[in-house]
VMD Tcl script that draws the C-alpha trace (Angstrom):
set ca {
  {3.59 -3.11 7.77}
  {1.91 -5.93 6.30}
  {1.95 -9.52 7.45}
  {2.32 -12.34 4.99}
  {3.68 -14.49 1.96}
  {2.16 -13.14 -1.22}
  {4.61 -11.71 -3.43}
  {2.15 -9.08 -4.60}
  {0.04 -7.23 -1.89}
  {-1.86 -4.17 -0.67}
  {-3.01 -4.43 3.61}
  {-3.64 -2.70 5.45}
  {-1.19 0.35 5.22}
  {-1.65 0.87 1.69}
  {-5.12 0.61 1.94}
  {-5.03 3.38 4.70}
  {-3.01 5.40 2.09}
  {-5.80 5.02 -0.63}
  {-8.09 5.89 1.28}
  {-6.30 9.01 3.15}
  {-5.07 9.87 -0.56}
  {-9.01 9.68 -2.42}
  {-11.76 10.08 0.36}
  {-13.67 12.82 0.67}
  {-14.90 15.92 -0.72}
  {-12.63 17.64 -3.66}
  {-11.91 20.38 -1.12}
  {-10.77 17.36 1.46}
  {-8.36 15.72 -1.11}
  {-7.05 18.79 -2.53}
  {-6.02 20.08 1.15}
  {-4.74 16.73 1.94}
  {-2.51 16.17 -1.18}
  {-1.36 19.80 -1.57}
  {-0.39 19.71 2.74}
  {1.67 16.30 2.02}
  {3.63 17.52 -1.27}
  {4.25 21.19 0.48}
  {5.47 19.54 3.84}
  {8.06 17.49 1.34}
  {8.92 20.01 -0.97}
  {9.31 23.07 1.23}
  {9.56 21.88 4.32}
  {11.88 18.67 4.66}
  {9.72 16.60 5.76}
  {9.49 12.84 5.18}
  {6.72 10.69 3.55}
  {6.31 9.08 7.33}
  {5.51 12.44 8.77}
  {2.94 13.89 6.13}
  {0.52 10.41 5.63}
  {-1.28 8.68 7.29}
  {0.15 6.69 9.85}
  {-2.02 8.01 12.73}
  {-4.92 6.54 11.26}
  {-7.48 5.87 14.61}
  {-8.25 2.54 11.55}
  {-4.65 1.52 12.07}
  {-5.34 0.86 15.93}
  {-6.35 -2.93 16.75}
  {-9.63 -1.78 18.97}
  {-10.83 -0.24 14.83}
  {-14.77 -1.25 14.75}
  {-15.89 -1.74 11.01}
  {-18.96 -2.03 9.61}
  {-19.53 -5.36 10.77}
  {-17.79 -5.34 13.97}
  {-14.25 -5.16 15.06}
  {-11.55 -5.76 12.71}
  {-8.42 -7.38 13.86}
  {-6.37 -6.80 11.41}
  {-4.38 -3.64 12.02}
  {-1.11 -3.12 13.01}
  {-1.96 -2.52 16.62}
  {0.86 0.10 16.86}
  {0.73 3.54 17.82}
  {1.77 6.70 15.46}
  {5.15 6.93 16.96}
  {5.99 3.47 16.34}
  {4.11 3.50 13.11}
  {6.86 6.24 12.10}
  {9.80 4.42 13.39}
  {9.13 1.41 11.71}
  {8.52 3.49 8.41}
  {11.40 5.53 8.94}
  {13.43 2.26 9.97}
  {12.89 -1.20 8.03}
  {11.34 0.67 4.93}
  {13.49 4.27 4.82}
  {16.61 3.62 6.46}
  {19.63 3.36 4.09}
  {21.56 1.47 6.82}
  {21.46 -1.96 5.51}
  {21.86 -3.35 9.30}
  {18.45 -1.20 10.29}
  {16.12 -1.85 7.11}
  {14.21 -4.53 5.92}
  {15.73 -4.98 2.52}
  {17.96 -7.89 2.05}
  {20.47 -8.88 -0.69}
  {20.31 -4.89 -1.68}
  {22.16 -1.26 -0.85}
  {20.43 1.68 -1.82}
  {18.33 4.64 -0.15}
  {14.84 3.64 -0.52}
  {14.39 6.75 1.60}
  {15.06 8.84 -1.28}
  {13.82 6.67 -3.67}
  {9.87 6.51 -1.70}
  {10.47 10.34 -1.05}
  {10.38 11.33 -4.70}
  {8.41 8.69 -5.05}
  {5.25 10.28 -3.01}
  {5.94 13.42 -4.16}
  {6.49 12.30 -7.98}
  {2.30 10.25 -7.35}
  {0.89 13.46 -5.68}
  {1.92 15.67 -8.81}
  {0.72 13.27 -11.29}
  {-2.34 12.96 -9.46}
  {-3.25 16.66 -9.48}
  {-1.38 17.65 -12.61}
  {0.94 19.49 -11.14}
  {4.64 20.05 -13.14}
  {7.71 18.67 -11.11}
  {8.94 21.89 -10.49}
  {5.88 23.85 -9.71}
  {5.43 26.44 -6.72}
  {3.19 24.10 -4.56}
  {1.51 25.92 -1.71}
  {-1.54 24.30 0.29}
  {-3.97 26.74 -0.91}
  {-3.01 26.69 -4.86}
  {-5.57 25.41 -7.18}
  {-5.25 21.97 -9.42}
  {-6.17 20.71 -12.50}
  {-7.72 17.23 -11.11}
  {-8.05 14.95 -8.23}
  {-7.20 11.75 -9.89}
  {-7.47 8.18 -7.49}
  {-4.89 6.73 -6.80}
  {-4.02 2.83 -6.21}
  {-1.14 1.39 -4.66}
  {0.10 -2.15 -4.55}
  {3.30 -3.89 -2.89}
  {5.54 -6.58 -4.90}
  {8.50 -7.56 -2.97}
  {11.37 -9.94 -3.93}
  {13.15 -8.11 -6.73}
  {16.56 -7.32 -6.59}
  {16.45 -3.74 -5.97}
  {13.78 -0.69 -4.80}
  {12.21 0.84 -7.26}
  {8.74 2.96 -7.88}
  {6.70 2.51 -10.86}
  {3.95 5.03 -11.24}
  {0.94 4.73 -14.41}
  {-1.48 6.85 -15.06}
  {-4.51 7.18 -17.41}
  {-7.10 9.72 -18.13}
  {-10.85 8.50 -19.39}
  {-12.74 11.62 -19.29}
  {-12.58 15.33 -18.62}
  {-14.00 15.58 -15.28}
  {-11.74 16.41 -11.68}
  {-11.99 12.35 -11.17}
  {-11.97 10.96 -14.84}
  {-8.73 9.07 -14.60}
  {-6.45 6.67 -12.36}
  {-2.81 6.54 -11.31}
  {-1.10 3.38 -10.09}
  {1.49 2.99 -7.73}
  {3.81 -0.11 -7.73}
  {5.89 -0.31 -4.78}
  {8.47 -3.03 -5.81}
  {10.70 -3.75 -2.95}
  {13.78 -6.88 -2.57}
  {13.19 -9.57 -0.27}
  {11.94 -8.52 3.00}
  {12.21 -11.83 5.09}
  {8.71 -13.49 4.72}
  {9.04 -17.13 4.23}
  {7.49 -17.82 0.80}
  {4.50 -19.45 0.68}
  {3.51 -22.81 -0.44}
  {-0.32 -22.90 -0.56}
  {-1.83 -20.38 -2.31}
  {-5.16 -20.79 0.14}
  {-3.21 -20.97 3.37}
  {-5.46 -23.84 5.93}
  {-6.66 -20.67 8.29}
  {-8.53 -18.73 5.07}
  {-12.03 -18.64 5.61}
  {-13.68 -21.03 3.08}
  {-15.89 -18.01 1.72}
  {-12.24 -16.22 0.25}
  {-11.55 -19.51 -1.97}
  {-13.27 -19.42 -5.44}
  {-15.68 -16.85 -4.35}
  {-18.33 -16.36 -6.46}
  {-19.06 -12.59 -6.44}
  {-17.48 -9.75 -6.97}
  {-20.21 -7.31 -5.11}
  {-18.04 -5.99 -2.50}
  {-17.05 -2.52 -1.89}
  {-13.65 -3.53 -2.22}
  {-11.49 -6.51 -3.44}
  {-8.44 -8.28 -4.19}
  {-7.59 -12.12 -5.88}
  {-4.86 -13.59 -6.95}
  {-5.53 -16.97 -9.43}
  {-2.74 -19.75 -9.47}
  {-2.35 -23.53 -8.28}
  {-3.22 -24.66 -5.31}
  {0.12 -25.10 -3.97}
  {4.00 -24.62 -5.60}
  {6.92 -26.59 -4.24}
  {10.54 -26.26 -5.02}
  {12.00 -29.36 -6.80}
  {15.31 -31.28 -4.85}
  {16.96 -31.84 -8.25}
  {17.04 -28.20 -10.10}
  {15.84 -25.79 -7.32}
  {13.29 -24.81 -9.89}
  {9.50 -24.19 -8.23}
  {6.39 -26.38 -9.31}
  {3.00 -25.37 -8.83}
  {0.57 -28.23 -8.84}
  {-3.06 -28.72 -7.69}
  {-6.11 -26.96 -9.42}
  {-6.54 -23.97 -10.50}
  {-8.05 -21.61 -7.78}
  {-9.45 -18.16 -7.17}
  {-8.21 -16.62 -3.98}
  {-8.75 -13.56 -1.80}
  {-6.28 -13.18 0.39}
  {-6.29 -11.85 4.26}
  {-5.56 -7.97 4.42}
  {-3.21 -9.63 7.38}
  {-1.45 -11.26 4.34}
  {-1.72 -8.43 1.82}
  {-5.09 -8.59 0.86}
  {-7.56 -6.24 1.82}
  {-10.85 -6.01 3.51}
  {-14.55 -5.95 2.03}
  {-14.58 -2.80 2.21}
  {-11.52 -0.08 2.15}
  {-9.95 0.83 5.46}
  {-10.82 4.61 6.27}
  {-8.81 7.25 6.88}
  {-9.63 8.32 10.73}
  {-7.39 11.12 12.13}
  {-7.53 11.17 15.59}
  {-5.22 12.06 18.81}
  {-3.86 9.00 20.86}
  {-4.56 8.13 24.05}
}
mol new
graphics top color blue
foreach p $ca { graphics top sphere $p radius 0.5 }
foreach p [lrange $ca 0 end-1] q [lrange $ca 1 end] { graphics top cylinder $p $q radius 0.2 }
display resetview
């Protein structure tokens, strides 16, 4: 899904998902949500099959604003799916991603989705959900990735600010074992553009930093890890599980 060594991370599949789950008019959202949570509650299907994996924004050709932007998955739906349905649902230890763990993240992200969609519209757990029912509010959401625990777990946080459809947030932590990704030693890797280290503004659409030492090492005679080097601000790739300037859209589309 996402390329790269930061234990913490969004790219650009989660920031599909944002976008699929808050752009839009109400009407948009509400359809979207409500389709999703009735195609998992009363119809079986599985969080792959009700998002938003055929993004067109997903597909490497994706144009942004300021030209094209190379970092999607440059994979189609169907394989989008299977890799969803594979490394991240599969309970098969020998098929997912997930080392150093058993479980069924399957059923864990299933509940999951459908546990952030009712918190997000103020809808009870138990609830008759149809596509055409009426909510409460249309709260964003935000997700982010940490990986390298020793399980698969879902954290989900909400909070309200005002009384209007919009006036509050829920937060999605993904928090996933070890996937694989050789761990990272420079916290600016050498191929970062120079404008992503200690930037100076925050006036982008969109935006994610981490802050830490330049680089951490793991020392011969304990095993323990050392960070060293400065201090620096860093915005990582989306490639790496950052995101872009700006947030990936939501495109539906047919394949060609």
């Amino acid at each position: 899904m996402v390329g790269g060594y930061y234990p913490l991370k969004k790219g650009s599949i989660f920031g599909v998902h944002e976008s699929w789950l808050n752009d839009g008019t109400d009407d948009d959202v509400r359809l979207r949500r409500l389709s999703a949570l009735d195609g998992m509650l009363n119809h079986g299907l599985g969080p792959a099959a009700v998002g938003p994996v055929d993004s067109l924004s997903l597909d490497r050709e994706y144009e942004g604003p300021g030209g094209p932007v190379l970092d999607g998955t440059s994979r189609t739906r169907a394989q989008r799916q299977e890799d969803l349905n594979g490394k991240w649902f599969s309970a098969d230890p020998e098929v997912n991603w997930w080392q150093g763990w058993t479980g069924d993240p399957g059923k864990i992200f299933a509940e999951g989705a459908v546990r952030v969609l009712q918190v997000s519209m103020g809808i009870d757990r138990h609830s008759t959900v149809s596509p055409d029912m009426q909510v409460s509010r249309l709260w964003p959401v935000e997700i982010t990735w940490v990986s390298g625990l020793d399980r698969f777990e879902i954290w989900i946080s909400w909070r309200e600010f005002g009384s209007g459809t919009r006036d509050g947030r829920v937060t999605v932590t993904i928090a996933t074992p070890d996937y694989g990704a050789p761990e990272y030693d420079a916290l600016a890797p050498s191929y970062l553009p120079l404008e992503r280290i200690n930037p100076q503004s925050s006036g982008s659409e969109y935006g994610m930093w981490v802050i830490g030492h330049e680089r951490t090492t793991i020392k011969e005679d304990t095993g323990s890890h050392e960070s060293v080097g400065d201090v620096v601000t860093v915005a990582p790739l989306e490639r790496d599980g950052g995101v872009l300037d700006f947030p990936r859209p939501y495109l539906a589309g047919e394949e060609t």
